[in-house]
C-alpha positions, -999 to 999 in steps of 0.1 A, spaced: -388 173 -275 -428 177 -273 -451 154 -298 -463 190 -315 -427 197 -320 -416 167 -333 -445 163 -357 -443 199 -374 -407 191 -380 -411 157 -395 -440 178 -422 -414 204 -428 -386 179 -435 -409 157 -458 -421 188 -477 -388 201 -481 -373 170 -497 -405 164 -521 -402 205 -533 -362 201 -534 -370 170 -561 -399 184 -577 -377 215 -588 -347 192 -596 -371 172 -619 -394 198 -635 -372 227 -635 -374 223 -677 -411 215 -674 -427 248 -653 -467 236 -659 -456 205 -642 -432 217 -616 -465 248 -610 -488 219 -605 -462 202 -584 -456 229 -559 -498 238 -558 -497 198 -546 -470 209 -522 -491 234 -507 -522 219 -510 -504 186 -491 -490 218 -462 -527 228 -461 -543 192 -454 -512 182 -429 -519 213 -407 -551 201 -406 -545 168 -398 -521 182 -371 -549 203 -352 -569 172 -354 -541 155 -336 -530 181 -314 -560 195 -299 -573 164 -284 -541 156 -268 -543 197 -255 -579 187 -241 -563 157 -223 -533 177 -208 -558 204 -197 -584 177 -181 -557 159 -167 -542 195 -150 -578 205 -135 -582 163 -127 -545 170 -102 -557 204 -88 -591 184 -78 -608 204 -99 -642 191 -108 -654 216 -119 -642 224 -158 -663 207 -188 -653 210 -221 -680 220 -250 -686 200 -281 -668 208 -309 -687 193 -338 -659 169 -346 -673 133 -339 -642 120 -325 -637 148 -302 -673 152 -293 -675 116 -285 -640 121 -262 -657 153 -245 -689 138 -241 -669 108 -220 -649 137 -200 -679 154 -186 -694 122 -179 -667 112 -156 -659 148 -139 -698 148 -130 -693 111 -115 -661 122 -99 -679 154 -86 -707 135 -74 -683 111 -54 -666 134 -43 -692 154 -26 -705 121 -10 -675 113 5 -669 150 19 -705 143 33 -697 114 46 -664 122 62 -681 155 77 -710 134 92 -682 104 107 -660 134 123 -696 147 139 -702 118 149 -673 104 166 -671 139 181 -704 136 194 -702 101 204 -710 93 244 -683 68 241 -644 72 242 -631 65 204 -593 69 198 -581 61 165 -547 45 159 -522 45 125 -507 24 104 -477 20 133 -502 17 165 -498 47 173 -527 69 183 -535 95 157 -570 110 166 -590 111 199 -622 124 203 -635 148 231 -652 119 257 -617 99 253 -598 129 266 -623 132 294 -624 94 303 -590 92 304 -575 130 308 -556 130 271 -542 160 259 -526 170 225 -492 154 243 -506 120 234 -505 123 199 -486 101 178 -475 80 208 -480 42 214 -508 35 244 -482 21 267 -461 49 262 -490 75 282 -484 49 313 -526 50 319 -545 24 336 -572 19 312 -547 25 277 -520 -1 295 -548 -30 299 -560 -19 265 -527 -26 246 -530 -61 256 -563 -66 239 -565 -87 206 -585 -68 173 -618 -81 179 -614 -85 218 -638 -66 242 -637 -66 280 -647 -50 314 -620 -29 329 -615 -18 364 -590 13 378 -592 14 414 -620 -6 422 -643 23 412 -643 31 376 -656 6 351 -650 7 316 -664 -17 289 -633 -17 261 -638 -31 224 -603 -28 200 -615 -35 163 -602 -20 131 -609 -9 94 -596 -7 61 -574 24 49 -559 30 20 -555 -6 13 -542 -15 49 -557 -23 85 -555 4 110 -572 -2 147 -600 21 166 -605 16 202 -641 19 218 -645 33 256 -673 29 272 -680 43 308 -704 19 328 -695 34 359 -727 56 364 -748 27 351 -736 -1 377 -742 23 406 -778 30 394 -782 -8 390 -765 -18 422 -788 5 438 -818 -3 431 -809 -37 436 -796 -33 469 -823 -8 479 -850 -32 472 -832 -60 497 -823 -35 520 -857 -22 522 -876 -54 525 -852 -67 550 -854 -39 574 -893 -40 574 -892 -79 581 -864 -70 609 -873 -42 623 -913 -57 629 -899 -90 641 -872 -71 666 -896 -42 681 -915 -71 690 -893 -93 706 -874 -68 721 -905 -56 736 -912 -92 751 -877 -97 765 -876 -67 781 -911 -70 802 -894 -109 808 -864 -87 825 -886 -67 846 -910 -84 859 -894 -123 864 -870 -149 853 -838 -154 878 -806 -136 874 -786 -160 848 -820 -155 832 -821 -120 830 -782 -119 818 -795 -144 787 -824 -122 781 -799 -90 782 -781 -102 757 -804 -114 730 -821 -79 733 -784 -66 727 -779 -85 701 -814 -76 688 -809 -41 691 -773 -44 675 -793 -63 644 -817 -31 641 -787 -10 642 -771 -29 614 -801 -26 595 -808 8 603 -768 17 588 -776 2 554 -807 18 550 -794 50 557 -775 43 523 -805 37 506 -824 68 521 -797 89 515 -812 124 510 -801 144 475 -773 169 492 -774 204 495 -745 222 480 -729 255 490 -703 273 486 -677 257 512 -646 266 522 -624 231 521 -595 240 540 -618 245 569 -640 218 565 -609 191 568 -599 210 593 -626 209 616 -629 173 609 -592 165 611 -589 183 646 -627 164 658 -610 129 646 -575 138 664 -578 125 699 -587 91 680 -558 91 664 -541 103 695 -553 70 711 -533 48 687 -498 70 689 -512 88 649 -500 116 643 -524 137 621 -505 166 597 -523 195 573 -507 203 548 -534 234 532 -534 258 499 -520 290 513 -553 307 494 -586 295 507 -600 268 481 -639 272 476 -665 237 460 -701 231 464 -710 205 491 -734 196 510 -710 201 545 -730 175 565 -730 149 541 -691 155 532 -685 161 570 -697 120 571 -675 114 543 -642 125 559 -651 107 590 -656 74 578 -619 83 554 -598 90 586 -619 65 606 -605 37 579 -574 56 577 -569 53 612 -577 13 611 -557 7 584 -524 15 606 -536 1 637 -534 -32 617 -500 -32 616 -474 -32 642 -467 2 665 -450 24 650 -429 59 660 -439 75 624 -474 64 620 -486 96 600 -521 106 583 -516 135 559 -549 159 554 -538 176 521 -556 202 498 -546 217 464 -557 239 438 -569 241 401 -583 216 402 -597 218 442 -582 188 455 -587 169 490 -558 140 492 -560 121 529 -527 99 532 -519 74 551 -490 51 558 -511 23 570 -510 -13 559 -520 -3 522 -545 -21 502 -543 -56 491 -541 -62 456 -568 -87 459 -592 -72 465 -586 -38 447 -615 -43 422 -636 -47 450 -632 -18 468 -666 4 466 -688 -27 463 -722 -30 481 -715 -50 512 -678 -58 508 -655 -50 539 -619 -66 548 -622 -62 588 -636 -91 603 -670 -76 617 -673 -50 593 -707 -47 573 -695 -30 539 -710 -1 546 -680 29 549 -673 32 513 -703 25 501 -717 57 519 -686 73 508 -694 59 472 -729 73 473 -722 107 483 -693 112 464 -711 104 428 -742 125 439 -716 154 444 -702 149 412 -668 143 423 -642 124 409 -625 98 441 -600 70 440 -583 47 467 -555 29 456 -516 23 476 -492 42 456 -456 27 450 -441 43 477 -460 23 501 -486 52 511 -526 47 510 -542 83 490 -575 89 488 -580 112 462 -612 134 459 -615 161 428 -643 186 431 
């Protein structure tokens, strides 16, 4: 039973009972039971008025409080001319405007934070109350290739590189990241306050581009003044041993003189490979037809593998698969892949089913060159791509470096990395 209706029954009752005695009293005395009942009415008159005065404030707090739970900040009452209810209205309006006001500011705020993280350079994925992730903004999902499949599941769940070494992180934690020794990610897990409770945000940053550009003009600037101090002191010397071979000195002379101008002229050549890195020229893309370009360098690298009992197997899209490349520069890089390919199972022993699979694919264009080699030691798999690093015993680091180089100035996406069933893939995405 409602307030209104409980009050307008209790009047009726009490009004009731005071005319039922009144009559029962004055019934003999009619002036006084008259006057009696004019009280009655007179008492009706003054109680419905006290009723409205009751009743309408609560009716103005119900219909605040319904607009207040459809977020509707927009109703304000108007003064009535009552103080009491003036003083409440005046109080309402006051706090709808401040609610309003808040309101809008948050919106505003909210709108500008989703802009934001959207626009962001970085990689920001934002996890619930349960670790799992529950937003993702666009650079994440190209970092890391996310779709809308990894919503709502836990980071070790997606089975990613980056998101795997990320789950081990503490809040607060940041750290350098590696995925097959090319990609570098700096990493930061820290976390906010929603709704009363902590929730985590993860921060990915790619530094990728930026070490190259700094390893670069690090390594330029040695490579550079080296080769000038070389070079002068080697074209001169080499130019006195070789006048010492022709013109005097004994036999077991001239042998000792041969081969400190070999070894001289092996020195320029070392210094001439590196700054070929350095002086590499910006490439010159065209439309080019992959299937043909492995091809031609698959069958120009076969008799090598030939050599070392290799068999070499293409496995090509049936439709022709079309990038922009410079094909001189990419020519080089497929070399120097099937030249380390080729290496890589001549370290081990002899074997019938030594294989090197040239494969390409489509959407998106794809060149995978597989090998069954030795595989990649896990040692040294963050190093892989780094200036002068090599594993072979006279190598000079300069392979996948070159590879490195002309790979990021094509803008394609490469890895290296032994896969589990014991094969060596090197992956290039145009």
């Amino acid at each position: 039973m409602s307030l209104k209706i409980k009050y307008l029954f209790f009047i009726l009752i009490i009004h009731a009972v005071i005319a039922y005695l009144s009559y029962q009293l004055l019934i003999e005395k009619k002036q006084w039971f008259l006057l009696a009942e004019v009280g009655i009415m007179i008492s009706l008159f003054f109680s419905w008025l006290l009723y409205r005065s009751f009743i309408r404030p609560l009716q103005f707090m119900f219909s605040g409080t319904d607009a207040i739970v459809d977020k509707d900040f927009n109703i304000k009452f108007v003064k009535t001319g009552s103080k009491e209810m003036d003083r409440l209205i005046e109080v309402y309006n006051q706090m709808i405007d401040n609610l309003r006001e808040e309101r809008i500011q948050v919106e505003e705020q909210h709108f500008f934070l989703v802009k934001l993280i959207n626009a962001s350079p970085n990689g920001i994925i934002i996890l619930d109350f349960d670790d799992k992730i529950a937003e993702i903004n666009p650079r994440a999902k190209e970092l890391l290739g996310l779709g809308k499949n990894a919503m709502n599941e836990f980071l070790p769940n997606l089975n990613h590189p980056v998101l795997n070494q990320i789950s081990k992180l503490e809040i607060g934690e940041s750290k350098l990241l590696s995925v097959e020794g090319y990609e570098k990610y700096k990493c930061q897990v820290s976390q906010f306050i929603h709704r009363g409770f902590k929730r985590k945000f993860i921060l990915i940053q790619q530094l990728s581009k930026e070490i190259l550009e700094a390893e670069k003009r690090a390594y330029g600037k040695i490579i550079r003044m080296m080769a000038h101090e070389v070079n002068n002191s080697i074209g001169a010397i080499n130019s006195i041993i070789q006048s010492q071979i022709d013109f005097g000195t004994d036999k077991d002379g001239k042998e000792a003189l041969q081969i400190a101008y070999d070894r001289n002229s092996r020195m320029n050549q070392f210094m001439r490979n590196f700054a070929k890195v350095v002086r590499l020229p910006t490439p010159k893309l065209v439309q080019t037809n992959l299937n043909e370009l492995v091809e031609n360098v698959g069958k120009l690298m076969l008799p090598q593998a030939n050599q070392q009992n290799i068999t070499i197997e293409f496995d090509l899209s049936k439709k022709p698969i079309f990038a922009k490349a410079d094909i001189q520069q990419m020519e080089q890089v497929l070399v120097n892949i099937l030249k380390n390919a080729i290496e890589s199972i001549d370290e081990q022993e002899v074997r019938e089913d030594s294989k090197i699979q040239i494969v390409t694919l489509e959407s998106p264009n794809t060149i995978l060159i597989r090998d069954n080699g030795a595989g990649i030691d896990p040692l040294v798999v963050n190093d892989l791509f780094t200036p002068f690093f090599s594993t072979k015993r006279e190598g000079q680091g300069v392979g996948l470096m070159l590879i490195r180089e002309i790979l990021v100035n094509h803008n394609a996406q490469f890895s290296l990395k032994t896969l589990a069933d014991g094969w060596t893939e090197f992956r290039i995405v145009f």
